[in-house]
N, C-alpha and C positions, 0 to 999 in steps of 0.2 A: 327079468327073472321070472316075472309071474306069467311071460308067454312060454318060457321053457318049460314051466311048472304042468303049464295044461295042453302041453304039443303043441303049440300052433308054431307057423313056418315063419323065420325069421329071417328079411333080407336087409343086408348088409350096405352100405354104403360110407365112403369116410368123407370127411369132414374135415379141412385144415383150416387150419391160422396160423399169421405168426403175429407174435409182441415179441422186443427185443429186449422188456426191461425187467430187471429183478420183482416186480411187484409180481409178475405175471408168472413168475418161475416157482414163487411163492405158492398164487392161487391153484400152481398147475399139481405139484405136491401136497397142499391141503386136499385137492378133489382125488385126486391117487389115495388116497390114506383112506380116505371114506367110502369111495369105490371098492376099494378091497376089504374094509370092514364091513361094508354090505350083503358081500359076497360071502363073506364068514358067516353071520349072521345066517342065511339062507341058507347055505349048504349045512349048517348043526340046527336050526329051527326052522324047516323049510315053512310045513304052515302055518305055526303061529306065527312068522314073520312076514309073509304075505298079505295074510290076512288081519294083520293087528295096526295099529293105529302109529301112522310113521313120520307124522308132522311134529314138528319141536314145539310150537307154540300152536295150540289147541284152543281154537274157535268156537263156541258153542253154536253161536247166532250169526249170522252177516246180516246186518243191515243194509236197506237200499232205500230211496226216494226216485219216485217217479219225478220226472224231471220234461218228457213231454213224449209225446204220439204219433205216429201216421198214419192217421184216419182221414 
């Protein structure tokens, strides 16, 4: 959405899978539901929704430890 937002050229390619079990038919309609409330979202708040903060759980700091080199 935010390459439509600023023109840039979008190419397309699909992607299949199959799973044959109900879990899967599940996750397939959780992500349809939030796909499309995404799209709501955007097309009635186009830039505050781009541009605002869209992670669920919000990180301040990530920590990290140097663990080794390639010197």
């Amino acid at each position: 959405m935010a390459s439509v937002n600023i023109h840039k050229k979008i190419k397309f390619f699909p992607i299949s899978w199959r799973e044959e079990d109900q879990v899967s038919n599940v996750k397939m309609t959780r992500q349809a539901i939030e796909t499309l409330w995404m799209l709501i979202k955007y097309f009635f708040m186009r830039g505050k929704y781009i541009h605002g903060e869209l992670r669920k759980n919000i990180i301040s700091k990530y920590d990290s430890k140097l663990i080794g080199t390639n010197i």
